[in-house]
C-alpha positions in Angstrom: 172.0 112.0 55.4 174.9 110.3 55.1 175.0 108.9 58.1 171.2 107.1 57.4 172.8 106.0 53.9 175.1 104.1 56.2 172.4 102.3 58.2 169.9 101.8 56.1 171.6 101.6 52.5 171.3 103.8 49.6 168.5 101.8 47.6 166.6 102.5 50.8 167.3 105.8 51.3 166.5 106.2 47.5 163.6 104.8 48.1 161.8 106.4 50.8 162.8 109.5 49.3 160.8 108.6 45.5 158.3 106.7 47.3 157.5 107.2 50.9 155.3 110.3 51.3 154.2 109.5 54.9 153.8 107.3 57.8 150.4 105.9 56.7 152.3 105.1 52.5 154.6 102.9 54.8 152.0 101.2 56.7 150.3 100.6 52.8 153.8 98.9 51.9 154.2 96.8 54.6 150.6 95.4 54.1 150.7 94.5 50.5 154.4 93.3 50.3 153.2 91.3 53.4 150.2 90.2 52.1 151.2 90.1 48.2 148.2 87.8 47.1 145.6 90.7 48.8 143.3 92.1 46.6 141.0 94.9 48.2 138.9 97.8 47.6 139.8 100.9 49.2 137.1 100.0 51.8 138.7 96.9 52.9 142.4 98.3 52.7 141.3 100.9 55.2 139.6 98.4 57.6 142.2 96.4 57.8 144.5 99.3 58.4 142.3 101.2 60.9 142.0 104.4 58.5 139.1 106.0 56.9 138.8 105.6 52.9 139.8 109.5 52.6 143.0 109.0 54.0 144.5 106.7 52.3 142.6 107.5 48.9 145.6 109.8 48.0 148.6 107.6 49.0 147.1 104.7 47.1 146.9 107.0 43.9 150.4 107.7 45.0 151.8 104.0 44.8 149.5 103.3 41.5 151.6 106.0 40.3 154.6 105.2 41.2 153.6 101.4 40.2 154.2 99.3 43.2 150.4 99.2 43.4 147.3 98.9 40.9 144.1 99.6 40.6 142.0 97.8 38.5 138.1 98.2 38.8 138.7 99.5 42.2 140.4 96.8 43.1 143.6 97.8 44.3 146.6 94.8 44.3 150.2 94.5 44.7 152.2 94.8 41.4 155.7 96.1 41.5 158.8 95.1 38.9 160.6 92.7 40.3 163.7 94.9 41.1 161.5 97.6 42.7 159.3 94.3 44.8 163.1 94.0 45.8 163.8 97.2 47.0 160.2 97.2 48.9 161.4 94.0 50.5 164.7 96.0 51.6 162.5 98.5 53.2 160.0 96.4 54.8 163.2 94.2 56.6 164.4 98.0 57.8 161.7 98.2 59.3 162.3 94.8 61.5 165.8 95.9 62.8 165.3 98.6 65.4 168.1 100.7 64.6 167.5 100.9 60.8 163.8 101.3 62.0 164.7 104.6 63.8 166.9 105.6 60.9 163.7 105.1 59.0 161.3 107.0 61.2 164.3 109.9 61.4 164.0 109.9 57.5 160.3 110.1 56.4 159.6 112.4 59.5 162.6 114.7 57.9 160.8 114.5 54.6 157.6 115.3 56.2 158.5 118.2 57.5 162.0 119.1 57.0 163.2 122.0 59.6 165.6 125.1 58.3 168.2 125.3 60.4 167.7 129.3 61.8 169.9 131.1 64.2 
């Protein structure tokens, strides 16, 4: 883990590990922080990212948690702190460099489904 904490930075690591529950949570990031003035209902949200409502129902709930994203009226919008909006815009620029992209694909796949090393 270390290693990854070299390439990508601890307040990324961080991070993905308190926020990023799969593949489809980062494609959710990536939209809103690129898209910060969107406001969308889950219907639109999955249009635009090729998903059906049901999957991304529970991510969403997820980020509104966690408080990156909001959902007012079913409305969902973009609506981090600014320090955590800072962090998210440290991810999303991982994910622009290929080799801190891979280290990021490494991560949330490990976190996905972390292997026990068995002899």
């Amino acid at each position: 883990m270390s290693e990854l904490e070299g390439i990508l930075g601890p307040s990324v690591v961080g991070f993905v590990d308190k926020h990023v529950r799969s593949l489809l949570t980062w494609d959710i990031l990536v939209f809103f922080h690129r898209n910060q003035e969107a406001v969308l209902d889950i219907e639109g949200l999955a249009r635009r990212l090729g998903r059906r409502p049901a999957e991304i129902e529970p991510e969403l709930r997820s980020l509104c948690g966690d408080g990156i994203l909001s959902d007012s009226g079913g409305l969902i919008r973009y609506t981090p702190e600014p320090e955590l909006e800072e962090t998210v815009g440290d991810f999303v620029a991982a994910c622009q460099e290929r080799r801190r992209r891979l280290a990021l694909i490494a991560l949330v796949l490990h976190k996905i489904n972390p292997r026990t090393d068995r002899l």
